[in-house]
N, C-alpha and C positions, 0 to 999 in steps of 0.2 A: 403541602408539598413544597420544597423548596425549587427553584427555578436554578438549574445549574448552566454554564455557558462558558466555551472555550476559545481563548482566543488564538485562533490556528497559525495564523500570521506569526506570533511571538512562537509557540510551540515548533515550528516550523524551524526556525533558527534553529530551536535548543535541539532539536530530531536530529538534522544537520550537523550539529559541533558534535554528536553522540557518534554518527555515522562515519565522522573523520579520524574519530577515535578508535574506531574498532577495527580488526586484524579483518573482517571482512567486507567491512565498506557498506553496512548497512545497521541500520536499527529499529527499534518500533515501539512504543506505546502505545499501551492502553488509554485514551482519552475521556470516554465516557462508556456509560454503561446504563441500560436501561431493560430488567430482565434479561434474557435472553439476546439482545439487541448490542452489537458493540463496534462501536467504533475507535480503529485504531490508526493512529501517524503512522504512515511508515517514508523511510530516508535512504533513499541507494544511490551513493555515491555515479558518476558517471561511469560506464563501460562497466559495472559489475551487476551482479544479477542475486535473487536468492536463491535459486536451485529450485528444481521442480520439487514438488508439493503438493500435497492434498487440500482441496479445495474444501472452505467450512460445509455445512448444510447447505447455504444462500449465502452468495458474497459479490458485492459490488466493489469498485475499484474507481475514487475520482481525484484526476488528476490535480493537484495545484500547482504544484512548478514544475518543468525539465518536460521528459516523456517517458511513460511504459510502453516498452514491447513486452506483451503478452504474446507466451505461444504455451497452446496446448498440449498439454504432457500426450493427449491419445491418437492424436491427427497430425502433430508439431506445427500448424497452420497455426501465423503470427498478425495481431492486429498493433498495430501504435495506437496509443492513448495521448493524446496531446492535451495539454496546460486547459484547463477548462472543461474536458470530456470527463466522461464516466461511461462504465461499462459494465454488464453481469459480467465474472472471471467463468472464464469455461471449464469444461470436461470436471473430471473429476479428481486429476493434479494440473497443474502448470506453474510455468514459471514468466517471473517478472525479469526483466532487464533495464536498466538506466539509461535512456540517451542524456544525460546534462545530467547536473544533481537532480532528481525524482525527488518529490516529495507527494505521499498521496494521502488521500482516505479513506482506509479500506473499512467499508461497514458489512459487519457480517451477524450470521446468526450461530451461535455459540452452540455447541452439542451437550 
């Protein structure tokens, strides 16, 4: 089996230039994939969000730059995720908002 490994740091940038690029101030890659398993970059510009959404099967959310505010599409009760945190994502939609450029790693389980 071959040993795959991403370097998030440089990815991170490129998520970034992608994010600055588009009419909504966000972006995402697929990074790896392992089965059902995937982990994806995602880039939200500051002060923009992705809109509430359905949440995978299982998903986590850790922060590497800026900060998420998560708030729950069913309660709208909002947590900060700050530069270093990770968090299960709740309910069963919610949405993401940017305090500073966001850059995260959203690992989830694929339906």
């Amino acid at each position: 089996m071959e040993h795959v490994k991403v370097d998030l740091a440089a990815e991170a940038e490129r998520e970034l230039a992608r994010a600055r690029a588009d009419a909504h101030g966000h972006s995402a890659a697929a990074e790896l994939r392992d089965g059902r398993l995937r982990h994806t970059l995602v880039a939200i510009l500051d002060g923009r969000s992705l809109g509430e959404h359905a949440k995978p099967e299982a998903a986590t959310l850790h922060v590497l730059r800026g900060r998420a505010v998560v708030r729950s599409g069913e309660d709208g009760a909002e947590t900060t995720v700050s530069q270093g945190e990770v968090m299960v994502l709740p309910g069963a939609t919610h949405d993401v908002r940017a305090e500073g450029d966001l850059v995260a790693l959203l690992t989830s389980i694929a339906g």
